[in-house]
C-alpha positions as CSV (number, residue, x, y, z in Angstrom):
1,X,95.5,85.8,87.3
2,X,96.0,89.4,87.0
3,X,96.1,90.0,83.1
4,X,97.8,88.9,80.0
5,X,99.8,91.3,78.4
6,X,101.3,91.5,74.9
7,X,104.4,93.3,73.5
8,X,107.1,92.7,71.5
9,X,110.6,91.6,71.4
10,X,113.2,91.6,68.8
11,X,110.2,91.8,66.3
12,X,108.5,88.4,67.7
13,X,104.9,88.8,69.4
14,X,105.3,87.6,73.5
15,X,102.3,87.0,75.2
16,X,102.8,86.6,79.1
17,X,100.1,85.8,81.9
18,X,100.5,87.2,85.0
19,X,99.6,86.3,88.8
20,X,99.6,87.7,92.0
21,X,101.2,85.0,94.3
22,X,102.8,84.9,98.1
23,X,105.9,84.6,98.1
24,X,107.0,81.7,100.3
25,X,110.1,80.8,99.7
26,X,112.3,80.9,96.9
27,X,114.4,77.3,95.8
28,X,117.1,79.1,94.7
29,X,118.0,80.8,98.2
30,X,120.5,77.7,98.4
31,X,122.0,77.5,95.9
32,X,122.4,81.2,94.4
33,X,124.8,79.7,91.2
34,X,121.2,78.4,89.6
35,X,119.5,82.0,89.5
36,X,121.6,84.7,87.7
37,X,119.4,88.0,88.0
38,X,119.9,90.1,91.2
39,X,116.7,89.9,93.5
40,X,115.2,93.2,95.4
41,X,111.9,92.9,97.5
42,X,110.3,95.8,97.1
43,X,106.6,97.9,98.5
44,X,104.4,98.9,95.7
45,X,105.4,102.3,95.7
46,X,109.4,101.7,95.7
47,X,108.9,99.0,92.2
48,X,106.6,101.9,90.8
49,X,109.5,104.4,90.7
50,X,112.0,101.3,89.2
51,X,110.3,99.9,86.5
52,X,110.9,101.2,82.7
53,X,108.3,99.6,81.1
54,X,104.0,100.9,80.6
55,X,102.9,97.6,80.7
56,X,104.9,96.7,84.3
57,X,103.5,99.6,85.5
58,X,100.2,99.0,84.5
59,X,101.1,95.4,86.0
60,X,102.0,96.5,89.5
61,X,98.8,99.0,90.1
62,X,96.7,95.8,89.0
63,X,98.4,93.9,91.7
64,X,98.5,96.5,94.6
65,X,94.9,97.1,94.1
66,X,94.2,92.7,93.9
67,X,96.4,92.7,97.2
68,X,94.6,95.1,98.8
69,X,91.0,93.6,97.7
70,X,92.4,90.0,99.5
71,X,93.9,91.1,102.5
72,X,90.7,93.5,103.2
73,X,92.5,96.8,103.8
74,X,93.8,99.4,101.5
75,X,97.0,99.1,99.3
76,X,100.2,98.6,101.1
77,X,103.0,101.1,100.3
């Protein structure tokens, strides 16, 4: 788990957990009419200069420095 992060939405309190995972493979590759957000893989750096929100950011850093700790090396970019 990386954190758990509070905000709000529409006046109602949302707390969310977050965790670094590998990505595998996705279920919805086949059939594409079950998932209706676009999908972009992206490096650290690249999300970094996409997202819109404090907390995502704070999110990504958090998991560019956990990837880095597990795969032994320095962040990716």
């Amino acid at each position: 788990m990386l954190d758990v992060v509070e905000y709000r939405v529409r006046g109602e309190r949302v707390r969310a957990k977050y965790y670094l995972m590998e990505y595998l493979y996705d279920s919805y590759d086949n059939d594409p009419v079950l998932e209706h957000r676009p999908t972009r893989w992206l490096s650290f750096v690249e999300a970094a200069t996409e997202v819109r929100h404090p907390e995502t950011s704070y999110l990504l850093s958090l998991a560019e420095r956990e990837y880095a700790r597990l795969a032994g090396g320095s962040p990716t970019s």
